[in-house]
Structure formats: C-alpha cells, structure tokens
N, C-alpha and C positions, 0 to 999 in steps of 0.2 A: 096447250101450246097456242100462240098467239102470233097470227102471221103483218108482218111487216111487209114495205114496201121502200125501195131506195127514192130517192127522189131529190131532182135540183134545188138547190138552196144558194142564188144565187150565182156564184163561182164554183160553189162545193157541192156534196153530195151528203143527202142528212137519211133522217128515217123518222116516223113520225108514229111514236107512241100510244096504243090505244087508252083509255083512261081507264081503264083493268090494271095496266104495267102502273102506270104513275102512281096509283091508288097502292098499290104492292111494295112499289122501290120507295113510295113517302114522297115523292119527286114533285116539287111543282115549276114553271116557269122560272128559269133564270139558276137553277140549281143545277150545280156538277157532277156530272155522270164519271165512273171509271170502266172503261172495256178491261177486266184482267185476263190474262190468255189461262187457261186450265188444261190437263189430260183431256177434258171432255168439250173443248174446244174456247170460244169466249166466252165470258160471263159480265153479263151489265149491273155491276154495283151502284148503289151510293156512296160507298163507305171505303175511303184510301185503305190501300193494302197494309202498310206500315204504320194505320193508325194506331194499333194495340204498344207495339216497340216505341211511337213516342208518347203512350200515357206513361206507361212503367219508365221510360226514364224523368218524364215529371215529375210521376211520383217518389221516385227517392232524390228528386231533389226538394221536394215540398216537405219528406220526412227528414232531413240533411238539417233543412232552414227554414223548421216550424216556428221554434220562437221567434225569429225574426221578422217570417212573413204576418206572424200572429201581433205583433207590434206595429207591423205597417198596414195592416187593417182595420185599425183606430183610428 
C-alpha cells in the first residue's frame, strides 16, 4: 500500500503520485486518470470503463465494412 497526501493545487485540491503508482498505472505527465467507484471503495485506472463496449462495437462495424474500408486503405 502506498500512502498519499492531499495537497493545494492552486484553487483545487490534487494528490501527488509516488513513481511506484505511475510506473504500475503506465502513467506519465499529462495523461488521464479515471477514479471508478467499486464495492471495495475507489479505484485509480488508466483505462475508461466502457472502453471494452466501444472496441466490440468498432469492431462489427469494421467486420460490417471490411471491403470498403479495405479499399480506402489504398
């Protein structure tokens, strides 16, 4: 476990990552974090919740409109 601290950021209120977490989440500068709330409280992702629900519907539209995308990558 890896303890945090809150701390001013300006107007806001931030927290400030030890380079263990970044190195783990893949995180570097300027990249976006998601807080998802879970049973077992929050969880700090890198990875949108609903990412997996819009690959599967790209992908039956890329399997839908193979030939054509396969033409427009010429």
């Amino acid at each position: 476990m890896l303890k945090v601290k809150i701390t001013t950021v300006g107007n806001s209120m931030g927290i400030l990552l030890p380079k263990e977490a970044l190195i783990k989440l893949k995180a570097n500068k300027g990249d976006t974090l998601y807080l998802v709330e879970s049973p077992e409280g929050y969880i700090l992702t890198p990875y949108q919740e609903d990412f997996e629900s819009q690959m599967k519907a790209a992908e039956k539209v890329m399997k839908k409109y193979r030939n054509a995308l396969h033409e427009l990558a010429k």
